[in-house]
C-alpha positions as CSV (number, residue, x, y, z in Angstrom):
1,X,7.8,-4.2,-40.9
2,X,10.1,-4.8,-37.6
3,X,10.7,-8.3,-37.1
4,X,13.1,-10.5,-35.2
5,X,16.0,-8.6,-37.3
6,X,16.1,-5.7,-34.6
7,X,16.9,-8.3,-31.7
8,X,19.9,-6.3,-31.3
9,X,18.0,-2.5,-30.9
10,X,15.7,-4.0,-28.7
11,X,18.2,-5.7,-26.2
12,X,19.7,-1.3,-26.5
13,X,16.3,-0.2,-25.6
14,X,15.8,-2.6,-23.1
15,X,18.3,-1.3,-20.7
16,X,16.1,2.5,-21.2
17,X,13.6,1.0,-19.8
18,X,12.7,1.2,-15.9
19,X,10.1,-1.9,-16.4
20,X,12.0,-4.2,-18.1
21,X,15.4,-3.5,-16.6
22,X,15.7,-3.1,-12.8
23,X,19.0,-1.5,-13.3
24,X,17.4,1.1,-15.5
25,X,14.7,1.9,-12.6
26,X,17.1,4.4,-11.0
27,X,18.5,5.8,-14.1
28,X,16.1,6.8,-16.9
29,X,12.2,8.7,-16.0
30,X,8.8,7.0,-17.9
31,X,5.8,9.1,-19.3
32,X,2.7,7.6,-19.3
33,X,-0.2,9.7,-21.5
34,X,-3.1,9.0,-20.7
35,X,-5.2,9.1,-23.9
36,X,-7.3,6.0,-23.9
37,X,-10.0,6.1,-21.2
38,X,-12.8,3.5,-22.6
39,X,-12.1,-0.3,-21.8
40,X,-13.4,-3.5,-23.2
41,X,-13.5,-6.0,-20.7
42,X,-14.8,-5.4,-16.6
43,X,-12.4,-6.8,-14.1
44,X,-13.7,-7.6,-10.8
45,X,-10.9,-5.5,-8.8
46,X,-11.8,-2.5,-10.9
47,X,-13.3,0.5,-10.3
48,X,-11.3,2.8,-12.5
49,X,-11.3,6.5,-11.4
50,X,-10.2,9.9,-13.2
51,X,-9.9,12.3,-11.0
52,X,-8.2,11.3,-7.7
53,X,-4.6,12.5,-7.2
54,X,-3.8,10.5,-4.1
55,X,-3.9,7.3,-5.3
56,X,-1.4,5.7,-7.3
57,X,-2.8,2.0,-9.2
58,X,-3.6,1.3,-12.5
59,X,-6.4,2.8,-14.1
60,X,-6.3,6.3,-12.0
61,X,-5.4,9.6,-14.1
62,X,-5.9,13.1,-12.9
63,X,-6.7,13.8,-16.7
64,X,-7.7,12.1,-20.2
65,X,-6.1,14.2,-23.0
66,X,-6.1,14.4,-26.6
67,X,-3.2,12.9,-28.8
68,X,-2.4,16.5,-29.5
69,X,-2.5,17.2,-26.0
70,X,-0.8,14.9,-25.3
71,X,2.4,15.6,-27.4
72,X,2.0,19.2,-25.8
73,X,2.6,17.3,-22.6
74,X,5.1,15.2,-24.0
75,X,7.3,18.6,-25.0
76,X,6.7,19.8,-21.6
77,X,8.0,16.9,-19.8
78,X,10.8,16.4,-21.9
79,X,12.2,19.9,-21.2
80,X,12.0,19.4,-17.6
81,X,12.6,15.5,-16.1
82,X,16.4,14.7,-17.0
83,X,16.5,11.1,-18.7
84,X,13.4,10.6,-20.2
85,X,13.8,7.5,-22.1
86,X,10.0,5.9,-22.3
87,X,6.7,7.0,-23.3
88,X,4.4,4.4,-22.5
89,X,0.2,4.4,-23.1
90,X,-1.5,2.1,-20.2
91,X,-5.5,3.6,-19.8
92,X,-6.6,4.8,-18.0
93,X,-8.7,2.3,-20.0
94,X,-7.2,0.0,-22.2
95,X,-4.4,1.0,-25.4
96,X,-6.3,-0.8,-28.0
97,X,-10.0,-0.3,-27.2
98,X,-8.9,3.6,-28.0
99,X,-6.3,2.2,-30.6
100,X,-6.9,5.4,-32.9
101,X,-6.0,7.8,-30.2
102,X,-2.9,5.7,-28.9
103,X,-1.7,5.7,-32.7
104,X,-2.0,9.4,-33.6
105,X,-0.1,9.9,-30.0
106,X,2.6,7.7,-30.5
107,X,2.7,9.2,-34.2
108,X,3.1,12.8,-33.0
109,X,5.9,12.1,-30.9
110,X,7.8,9.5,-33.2
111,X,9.1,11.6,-35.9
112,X,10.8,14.5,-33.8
113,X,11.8,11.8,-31.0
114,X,14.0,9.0,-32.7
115,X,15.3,7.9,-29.2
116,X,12.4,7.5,-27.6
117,X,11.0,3.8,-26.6
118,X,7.5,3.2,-27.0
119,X,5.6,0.8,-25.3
120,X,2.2,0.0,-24.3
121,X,-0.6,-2.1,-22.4
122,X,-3.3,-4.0,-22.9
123,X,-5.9,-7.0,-21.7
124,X,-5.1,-8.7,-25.0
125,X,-8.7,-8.7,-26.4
126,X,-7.8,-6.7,-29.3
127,X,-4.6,-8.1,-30.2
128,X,-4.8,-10.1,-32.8
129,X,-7.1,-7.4,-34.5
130,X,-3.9,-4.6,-34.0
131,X,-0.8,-6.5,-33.8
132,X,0.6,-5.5,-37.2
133,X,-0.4,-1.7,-36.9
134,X,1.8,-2.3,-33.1
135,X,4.8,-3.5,-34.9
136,X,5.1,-1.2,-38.0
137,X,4.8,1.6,-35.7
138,X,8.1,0.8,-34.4
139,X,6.5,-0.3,-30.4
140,X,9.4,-2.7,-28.9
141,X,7.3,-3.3,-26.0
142,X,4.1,-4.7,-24.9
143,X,2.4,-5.2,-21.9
144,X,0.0,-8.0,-21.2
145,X,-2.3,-8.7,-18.6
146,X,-3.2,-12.3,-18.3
147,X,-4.7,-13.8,-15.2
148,X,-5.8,-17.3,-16.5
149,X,-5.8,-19.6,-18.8
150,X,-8.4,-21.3,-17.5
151,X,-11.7,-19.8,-18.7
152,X,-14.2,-21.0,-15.3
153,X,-11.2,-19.4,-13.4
154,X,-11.4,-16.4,-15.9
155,X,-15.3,-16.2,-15.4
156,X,-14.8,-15.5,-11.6
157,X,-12.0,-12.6,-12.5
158,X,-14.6,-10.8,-15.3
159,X,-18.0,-9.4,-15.0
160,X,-18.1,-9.4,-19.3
161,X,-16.3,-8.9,-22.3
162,X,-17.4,-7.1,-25.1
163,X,-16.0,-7.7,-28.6
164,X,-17.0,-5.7,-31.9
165,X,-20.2,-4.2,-30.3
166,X,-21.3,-7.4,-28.6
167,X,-21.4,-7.9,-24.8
168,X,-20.1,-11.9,-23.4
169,X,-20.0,-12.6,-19.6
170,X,-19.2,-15.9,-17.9
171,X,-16.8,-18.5,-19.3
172,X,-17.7,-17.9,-23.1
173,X,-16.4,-14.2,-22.3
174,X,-13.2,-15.6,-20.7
175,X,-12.3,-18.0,-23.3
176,X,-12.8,-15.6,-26.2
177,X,-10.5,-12.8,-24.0
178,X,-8.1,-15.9,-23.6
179,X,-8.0,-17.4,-27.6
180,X,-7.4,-13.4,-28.6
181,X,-4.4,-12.9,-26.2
182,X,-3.0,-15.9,-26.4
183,X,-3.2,-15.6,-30.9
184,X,-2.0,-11.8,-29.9
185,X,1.1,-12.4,-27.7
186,X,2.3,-15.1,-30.4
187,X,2.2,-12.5,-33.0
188,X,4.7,-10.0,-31.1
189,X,6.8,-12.5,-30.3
190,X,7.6,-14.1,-33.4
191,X,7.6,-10.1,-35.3
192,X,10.7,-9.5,-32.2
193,X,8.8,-7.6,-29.6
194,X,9.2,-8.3,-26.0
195,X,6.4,-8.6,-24.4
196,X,5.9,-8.4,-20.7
197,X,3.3,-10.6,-19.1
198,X,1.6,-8.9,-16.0
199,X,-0.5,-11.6,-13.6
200,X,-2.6,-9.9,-10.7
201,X,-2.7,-12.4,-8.0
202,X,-6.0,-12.6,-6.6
203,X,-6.5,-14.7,-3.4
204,X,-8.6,-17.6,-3.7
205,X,-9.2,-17.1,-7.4
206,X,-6.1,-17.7,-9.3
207,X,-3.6,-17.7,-7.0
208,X,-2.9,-21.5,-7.0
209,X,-3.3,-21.0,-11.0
210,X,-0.5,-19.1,-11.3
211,X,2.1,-21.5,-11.9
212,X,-0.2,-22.8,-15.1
213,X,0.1,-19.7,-16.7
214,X,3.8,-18.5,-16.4
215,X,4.3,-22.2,-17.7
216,X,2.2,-21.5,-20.8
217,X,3.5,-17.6,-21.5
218,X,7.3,-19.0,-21.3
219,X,6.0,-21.7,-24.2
220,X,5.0,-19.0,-26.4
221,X,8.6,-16.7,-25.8
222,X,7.6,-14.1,-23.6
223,X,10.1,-11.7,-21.9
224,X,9.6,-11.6,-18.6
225,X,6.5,-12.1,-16.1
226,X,4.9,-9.4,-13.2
227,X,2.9,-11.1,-11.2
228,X,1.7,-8.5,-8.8
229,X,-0.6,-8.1,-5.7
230,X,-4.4,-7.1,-6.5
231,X,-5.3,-3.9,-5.4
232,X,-8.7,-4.2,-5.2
233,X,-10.5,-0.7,-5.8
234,X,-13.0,0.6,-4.0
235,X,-17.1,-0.4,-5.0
236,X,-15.4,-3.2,-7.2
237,X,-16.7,-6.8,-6.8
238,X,-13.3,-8.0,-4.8
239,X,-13.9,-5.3,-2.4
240,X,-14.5,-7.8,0.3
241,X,-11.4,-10.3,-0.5
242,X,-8.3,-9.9,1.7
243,X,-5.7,-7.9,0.4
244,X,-2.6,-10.0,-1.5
245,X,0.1,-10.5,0.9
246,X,3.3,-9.5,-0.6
247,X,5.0,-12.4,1.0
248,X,2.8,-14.7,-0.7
249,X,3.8,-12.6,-4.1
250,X,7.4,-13.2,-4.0
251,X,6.6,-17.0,-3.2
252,X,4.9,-17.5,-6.2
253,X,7.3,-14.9,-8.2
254,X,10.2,-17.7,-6.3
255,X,8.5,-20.6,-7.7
256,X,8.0,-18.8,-11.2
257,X,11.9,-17.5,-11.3
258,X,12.6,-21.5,-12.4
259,X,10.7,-21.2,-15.2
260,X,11.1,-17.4,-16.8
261,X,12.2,-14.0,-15.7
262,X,10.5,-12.3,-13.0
263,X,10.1,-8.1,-12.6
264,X,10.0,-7.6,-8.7
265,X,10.2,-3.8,-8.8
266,X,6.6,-3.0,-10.3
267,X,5.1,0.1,-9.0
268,X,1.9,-0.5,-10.2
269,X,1.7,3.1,-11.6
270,X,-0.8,5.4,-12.0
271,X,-1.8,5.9,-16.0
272,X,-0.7,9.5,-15.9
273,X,2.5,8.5,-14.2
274,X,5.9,10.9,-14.5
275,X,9.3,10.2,-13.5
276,X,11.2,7.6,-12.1
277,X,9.4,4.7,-10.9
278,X,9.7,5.8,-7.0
279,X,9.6,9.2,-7.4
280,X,6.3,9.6,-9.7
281,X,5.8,13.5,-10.4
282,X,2.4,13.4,-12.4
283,X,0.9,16.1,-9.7
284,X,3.4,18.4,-10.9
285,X,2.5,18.4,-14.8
286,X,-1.0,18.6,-14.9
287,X,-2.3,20.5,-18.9
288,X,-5.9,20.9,-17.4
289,X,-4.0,23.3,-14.8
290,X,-1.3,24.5,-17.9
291,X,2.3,24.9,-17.8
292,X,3.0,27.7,-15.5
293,X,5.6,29.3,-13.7
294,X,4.2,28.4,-10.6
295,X,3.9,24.5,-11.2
296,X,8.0,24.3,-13.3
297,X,8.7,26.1,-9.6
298,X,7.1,23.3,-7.4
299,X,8.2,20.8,-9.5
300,X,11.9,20.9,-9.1
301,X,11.6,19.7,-5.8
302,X,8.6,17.0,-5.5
303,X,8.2,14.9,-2.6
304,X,9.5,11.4,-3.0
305,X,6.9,8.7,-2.6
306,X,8.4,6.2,-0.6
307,X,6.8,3.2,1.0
308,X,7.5,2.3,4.8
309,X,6.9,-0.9,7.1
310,X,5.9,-0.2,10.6
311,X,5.7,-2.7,13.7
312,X,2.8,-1.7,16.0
313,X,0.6,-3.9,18.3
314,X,-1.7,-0.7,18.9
315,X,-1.6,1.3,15.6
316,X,-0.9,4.0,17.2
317,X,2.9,3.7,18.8
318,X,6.0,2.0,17.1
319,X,5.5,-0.5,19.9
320,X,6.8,-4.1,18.8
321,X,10.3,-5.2,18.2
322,X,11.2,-7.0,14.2
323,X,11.7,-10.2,15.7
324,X,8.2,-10.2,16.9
325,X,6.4,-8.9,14.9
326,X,3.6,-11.3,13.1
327,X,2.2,-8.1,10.8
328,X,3.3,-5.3,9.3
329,X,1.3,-1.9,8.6
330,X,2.6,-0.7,5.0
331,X,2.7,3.3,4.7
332,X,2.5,5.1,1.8
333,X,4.8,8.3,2.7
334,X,5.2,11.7,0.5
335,X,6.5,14.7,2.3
336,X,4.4,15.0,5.3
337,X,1.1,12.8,3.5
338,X,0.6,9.2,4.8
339,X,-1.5,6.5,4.5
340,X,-2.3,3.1,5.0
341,X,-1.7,0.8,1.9
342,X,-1.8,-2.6,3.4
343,X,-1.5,-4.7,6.3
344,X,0.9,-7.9,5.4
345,X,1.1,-10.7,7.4
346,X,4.2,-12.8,8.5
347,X,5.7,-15.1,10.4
348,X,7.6,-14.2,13.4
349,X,11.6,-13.6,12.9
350,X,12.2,-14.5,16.3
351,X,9.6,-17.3,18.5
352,X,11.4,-16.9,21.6
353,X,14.5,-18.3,22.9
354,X,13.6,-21.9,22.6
355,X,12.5,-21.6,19.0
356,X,14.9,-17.9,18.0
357,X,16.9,-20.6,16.4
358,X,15.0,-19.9,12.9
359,X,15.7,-21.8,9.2
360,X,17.6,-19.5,7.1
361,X,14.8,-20.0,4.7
362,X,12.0,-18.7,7.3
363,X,14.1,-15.6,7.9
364,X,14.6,-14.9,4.2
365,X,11.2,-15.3,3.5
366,X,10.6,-12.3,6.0
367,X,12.3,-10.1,5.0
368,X,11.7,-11.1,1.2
369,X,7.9,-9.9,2.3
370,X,9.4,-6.1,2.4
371,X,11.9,-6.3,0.3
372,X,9.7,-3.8,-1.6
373,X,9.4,-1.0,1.2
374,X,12.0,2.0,1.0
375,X,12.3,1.2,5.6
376,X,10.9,-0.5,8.5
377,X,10.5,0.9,11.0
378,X,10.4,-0.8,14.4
379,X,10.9,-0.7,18.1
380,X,14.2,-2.4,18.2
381,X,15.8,-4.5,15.6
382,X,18.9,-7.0,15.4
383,X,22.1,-6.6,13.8
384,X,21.4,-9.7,11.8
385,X,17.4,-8.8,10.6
386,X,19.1,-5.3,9.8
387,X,22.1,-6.5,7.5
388,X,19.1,-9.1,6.0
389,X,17.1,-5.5,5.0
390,X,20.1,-3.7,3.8
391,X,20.8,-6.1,1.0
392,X,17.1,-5.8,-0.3
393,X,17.6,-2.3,-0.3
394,X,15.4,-1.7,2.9
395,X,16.4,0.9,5.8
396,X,16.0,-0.3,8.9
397,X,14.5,2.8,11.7
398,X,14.3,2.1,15.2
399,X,11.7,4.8,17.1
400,X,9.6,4.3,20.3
401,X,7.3,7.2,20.1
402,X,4.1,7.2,17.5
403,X,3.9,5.8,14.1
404,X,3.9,9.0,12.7
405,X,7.1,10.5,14.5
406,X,8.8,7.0,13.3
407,X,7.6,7.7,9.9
408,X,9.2,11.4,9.7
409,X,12.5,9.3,11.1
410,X,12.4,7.3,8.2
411,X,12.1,9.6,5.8
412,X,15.0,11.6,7.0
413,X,17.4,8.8,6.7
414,X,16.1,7.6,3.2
415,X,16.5,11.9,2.6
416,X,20.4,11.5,3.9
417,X,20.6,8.3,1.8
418,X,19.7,10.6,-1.3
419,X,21.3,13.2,-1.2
């Protein structure tokens, strides 16, 4: 049994892995294998898909494979993506609702693979039930989601909850999801593993609630807390809710900061995911297609994924300068593939000369609302908004021609950045 003794290996491992350790984002590639397709509880911004490649959430794979498979893909990967460091098992389902296949996967790979960190992720439900088996097979890291700990709060985030071959909905479905992850996460904790708290932020339905339950996860000695913005899939029940502003996100991930860690580089990756966090290569190592010569030859030199703000009054042309700009459209960008991920609202940098005068706290909470983007891309842009960007890491573009010819502008400068 590993227990509070290994403090010391997991602080090592720690700085492996790209979701624990921002640093470690640029530096070491993640493997997620997605071996566990069923799922216990229905969430009402899910609609979990298999099969499409051009989307890039939780819940999506391009494939479900065997834990044999699997390892095959493990071997594969490992010979090819320089700095492999983490194999992590996040669905497409959930880990434990498949917990036999996610243990004969992680055992697989374990004995030839010493210096590889394991981790996983789960709703919780099953915790208490697999907690032991968890820590004895040497996983250092686990992944919770937890969205409430309020169970009429929790009855509006899930359709039902089935436990041991019976079916819950409404709050009595909630509060027994809540009692098991909140006995599951204690368990981990006091055995020494760091567990990671992840909190979709869903507008209207626990995003006042928040707050509550960072409070209550620091009490029981989590790590660190993701709260993240919903991505609500299409055909689910959220369909119709407005998407999470991001700006709104890193407000409440602010406020939370006082009370415990807070991850602010989350991808929300795909559960076949390959790579380094911004630069996911699971297209390229498909086993339903095989390992061919072919797919090693494509694969040296993917397309990097990046994501891209744009000003536009029209949504056609890069037509609006930073300052005055009260949205932003949010690209997804990979080679010469875009699309639309979100639209985030803001408030204006600049309100005219009267008013340009702006708190340094309004203007930091702009550019805090894309401090996840790769660029922005606008008409024009002030010295001052553009040395705000470049310490978050954010390129700024100008371009007065279409959104599309701003977007190949960006991505040739984030190219020259990286090379």
């Amino acid at each position: 049994m590993m227990g509070c003794t290994h403090s010391n290996d997991v602080a090592v491992d720690t700085t492996r892995h790209p979701c624990y350790s921002a640093d470690a984002q640029h530096k070491f590639a993640r493997l997620h294998l997605p071996v566990a397709p069923r799922c216990n509880i229905s969430c009402n911004y899910c609609n979990r898909k298999f099969d499409c490649v051009n989307e890039s959430r939780p819940g999506v794979t391009s494939e479900v494979l065997s834990p044999l498979t699997a390892k095959a893909k493990f071997d594969w990967v490992k010979s090819e993506v320089a700095n492999l460091s983490v194999v992590g098992i996040a669905g497409p389902g959930d880990a434990l609702a498949n917990w036999e296949a996610t243990r004969d996967t992680i055992e697989h790979i374990r004995g030839e693979n010493p210096d590889i960190i394991f981790c996983l992720s789960t709703n919780g439900l099953m915790l208490p039930e697999y907690a032991q088996e968890i820590i004895e097979l040497g996983v250092r890291h686990v992944t919770v989601t937890l969205n409430c700990i309020d169970p009429q709060i929790g009855a509006k985030l899930y359709r039902q909850v089935t436990y041991k071959g019976t079916t819950y909905s409404g709050e009595q479905g909630a509060s027994l999801l809540l009692a098991n992850q909140l006995v599951g996460i204690n368990q981990l904790v006091e055995a020494g593993v760091l567990v990671k708290i992840n909190i979709v932020m869903v507008p209207g339905v626990n995003d006042k609630h928040i707050p509550e339950v960072v409070k209550k996860v620091k009490a029981l000695g989590v790590f660190v807390t993701n709260i993240m913005p919903m991505i609500a899939a299409p055909g689910c029940a959220f369909e119709h809710l407005p998407p999470t502003s991001m700006r709104d996100v890193n407000a409440m991930r602010d406020i939370c900061q006082l009370d415990i860690r807070q991850m602010r580089h989350c991808r929300q990756c795909r559960a076949d995911a390959v790579g380094l966090l911004g630069n996911d290569q699971s297209a390229m190592f498909n086993m339903c297609k095989g390992k061919n010569e072919t797919a090693i030859t494509v694969k040296k030199e993917p397309p990097k994924i990046y994501k891209i703000a744009v000003a536009s009054k029209t949504g056609k042309l890069v037509d609006l300068h930073f300052g005055h700009a009260s949205s932003f459209t949010i690209y997804q960008v990979s080679g010469e593939n875009y699309r639309i991920v979100e639209t985030r609202e803001v408030s204006k940098y600049c309100n005219g000369t009267e008013l340009c005068e702006s708190t340094e706290e309004l203007r930091n909470a702009i550019v805090s609302a894309l401090s996840d983007c790769d660029a922005c891309v606008t008409m024009r842009i002030g010295y001052h908004a553009q040395e705000r960007l470049k310490m978050q890491g954010v390129k700024s573009v100008e371009c007065c021609y279409t959104i599309e010819h701003g977007l190949k502008m960006a991505v040739e400068e984030l190219e020259k950045r990286t090379a």
